[in-house]
C-alpha positions in Angstrom: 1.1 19.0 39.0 0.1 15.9 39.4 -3.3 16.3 40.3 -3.6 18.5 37.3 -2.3 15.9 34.8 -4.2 13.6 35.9 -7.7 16.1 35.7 -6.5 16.9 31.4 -6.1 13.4 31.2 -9.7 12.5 32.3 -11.0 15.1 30.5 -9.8 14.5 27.5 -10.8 10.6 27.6 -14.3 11.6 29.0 -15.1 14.2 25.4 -16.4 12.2 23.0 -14.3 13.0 19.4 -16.4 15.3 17.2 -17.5 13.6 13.7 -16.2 15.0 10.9 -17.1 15.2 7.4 -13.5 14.8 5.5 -15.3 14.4 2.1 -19.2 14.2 0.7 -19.2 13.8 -3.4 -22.3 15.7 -2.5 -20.2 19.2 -2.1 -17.0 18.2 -2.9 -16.9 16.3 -5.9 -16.7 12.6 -6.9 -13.9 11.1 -5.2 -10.9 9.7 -7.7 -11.6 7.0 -9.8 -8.4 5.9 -11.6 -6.2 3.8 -9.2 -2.9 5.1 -10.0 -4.3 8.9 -8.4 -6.1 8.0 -5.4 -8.2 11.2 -3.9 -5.9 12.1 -0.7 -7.6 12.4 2.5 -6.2 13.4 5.7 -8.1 11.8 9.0 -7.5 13.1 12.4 -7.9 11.0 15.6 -11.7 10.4 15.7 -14.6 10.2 13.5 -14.1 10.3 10.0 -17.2 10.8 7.6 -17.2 10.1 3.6 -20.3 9.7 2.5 -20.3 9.0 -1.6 -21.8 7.0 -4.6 -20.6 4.4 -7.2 -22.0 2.5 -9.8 -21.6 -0.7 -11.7 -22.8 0.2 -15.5 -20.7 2.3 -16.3 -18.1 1.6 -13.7 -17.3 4.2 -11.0 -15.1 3.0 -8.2 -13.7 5.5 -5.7 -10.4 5.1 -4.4 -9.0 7.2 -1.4 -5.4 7.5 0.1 -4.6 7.9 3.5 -2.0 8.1 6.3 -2.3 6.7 9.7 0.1 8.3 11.5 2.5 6.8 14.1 0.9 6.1 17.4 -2.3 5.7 16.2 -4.4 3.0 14.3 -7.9 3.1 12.1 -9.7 1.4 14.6 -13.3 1.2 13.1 -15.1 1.3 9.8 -18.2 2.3 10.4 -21.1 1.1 7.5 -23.8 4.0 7.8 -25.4 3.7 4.8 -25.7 1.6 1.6 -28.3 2.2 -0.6 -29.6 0.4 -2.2 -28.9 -3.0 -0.4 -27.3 -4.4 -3.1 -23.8 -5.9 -3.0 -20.9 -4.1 -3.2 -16.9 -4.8 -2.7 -14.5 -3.0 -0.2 -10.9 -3.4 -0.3 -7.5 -2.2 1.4 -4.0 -1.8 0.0 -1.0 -0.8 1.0 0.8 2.0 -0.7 -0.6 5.3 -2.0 -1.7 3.8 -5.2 -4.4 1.3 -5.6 -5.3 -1.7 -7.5 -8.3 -2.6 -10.1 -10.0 -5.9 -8.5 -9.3 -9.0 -10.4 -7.7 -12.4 -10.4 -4.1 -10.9 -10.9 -4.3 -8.5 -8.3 -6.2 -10.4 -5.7 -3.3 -11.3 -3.7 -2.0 -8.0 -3.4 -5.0 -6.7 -1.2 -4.4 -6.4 2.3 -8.2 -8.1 2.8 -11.6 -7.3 0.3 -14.5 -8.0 1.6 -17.8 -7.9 -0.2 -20.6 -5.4 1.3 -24.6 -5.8 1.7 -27.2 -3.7 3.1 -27.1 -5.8 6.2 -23.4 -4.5 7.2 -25.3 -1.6 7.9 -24.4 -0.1 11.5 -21.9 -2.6 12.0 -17.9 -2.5 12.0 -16.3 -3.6 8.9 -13.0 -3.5 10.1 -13.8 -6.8 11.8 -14.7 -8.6 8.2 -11.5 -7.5 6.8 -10.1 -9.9 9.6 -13.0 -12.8 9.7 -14.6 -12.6 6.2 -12.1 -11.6 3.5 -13.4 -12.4 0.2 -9.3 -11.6 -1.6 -6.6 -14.1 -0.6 -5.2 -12.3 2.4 -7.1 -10.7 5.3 -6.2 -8.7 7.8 -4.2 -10.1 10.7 -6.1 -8.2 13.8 -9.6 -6.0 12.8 -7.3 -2.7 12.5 -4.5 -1.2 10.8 -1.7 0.3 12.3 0.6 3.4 11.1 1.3 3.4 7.5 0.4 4.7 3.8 -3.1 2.7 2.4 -5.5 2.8 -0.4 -9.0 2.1 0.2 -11.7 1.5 -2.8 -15.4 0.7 -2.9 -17.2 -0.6 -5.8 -21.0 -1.6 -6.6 -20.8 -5.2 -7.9 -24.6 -4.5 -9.7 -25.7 -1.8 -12.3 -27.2 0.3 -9.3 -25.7 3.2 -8.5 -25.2 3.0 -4.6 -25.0 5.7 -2.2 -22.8 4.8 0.9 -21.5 6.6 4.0 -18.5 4.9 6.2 -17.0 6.2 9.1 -13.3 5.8 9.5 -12.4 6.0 13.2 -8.8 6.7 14.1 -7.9 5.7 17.9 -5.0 6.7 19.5 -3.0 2.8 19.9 -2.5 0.9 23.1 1.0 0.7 24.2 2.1 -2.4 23.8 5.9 -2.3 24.5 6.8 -2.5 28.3 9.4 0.7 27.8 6.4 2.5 27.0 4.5 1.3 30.6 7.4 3.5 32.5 6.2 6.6 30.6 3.0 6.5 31.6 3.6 5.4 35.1 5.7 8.5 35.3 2.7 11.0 34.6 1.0 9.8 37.7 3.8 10.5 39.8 
């Protein structure tokens, strides 16, 4: 029995996660623009694609919701593509409803950062932690289980095409109770 855990276990670790297209404006519609009603989106553990547009003039933010669920974090935020490279602003809430960007509101963003076309194929997750542009940012370059809101903006009168890849991990165990459990599948 043993021998067999141990073989599912190292399969499933050695299987990359498939990605996964949870919304393109493209086929399913322009994502929600009006804080209060956030477009839901449920991720699973891996690769999460959205690939979508905004524009400055007029204004067309999109604003998502989603849940990570316990036991698992969104590791990554993968910047695919943003087009043109232009500026743009990310953000992250907490809740299921988000915010409009401005000088009141600033401090109730988990972190903002602003976005340019050389973020491109790197991991934003870690800005939200090093380069916040709103007064808080995030403690550690993740976020743990919980309800959030996440919004994307042009800052220009471009209209911007963007893809991002929200990667959910399952977490680390971090509390030594949770050590014994694990020990106890090798056994």
């Amino acid at each position: 029995m043993k021998t067999l855990a141990t073989i599912l276990l190292m399969l499933a670790a050695a299987v990359p996660a498939a990605a996964g297209v949870v919304w393109d404006e493209g086929t399913n519609g322009d994502l929600a623009t009006d804080p209060a009603s956030p477009t839901p989106i449920t991720f699973a553990t891996g690769t999460n694609t959205i690939v979508g547009t905004v524009s400055g003039t007029p204004l067309d933010r999109d604003y998502i919701t989603f849940t990570i669920a316990p036991g698992t974090v969104l590791a990554h935020l993968n910047l695919i593509t943003w087009n043109p490279e232009d500026d743009g602003f990310m953000a992250f809430n907490a809740g299921s409803t988000g915010l409009i960007p401005s000088g009141a509101t600033n401090a109730q963003f988990l972190s903002g950062i602003h976005v340019t076309g050389a973020d491109v194929g790197l991991d934003l997750m870690v800005f939200f932690a090093t380069r916040n542009v709103t007064t808080n940012g995030l403690p550690q370059p993740q976020l743990g289980p919980g309800t959030y809101v996440w919004i994307v903006q042009q800052q220009s009168p471009l209209v911007e095409s963007y893809q991002v890849d929200f990667v959910v991990e399952v977490a680390n165990p971090t509390e030594p109770s949770t050590w014994g459990r694990v020990k106890a599948l090798y056994r």
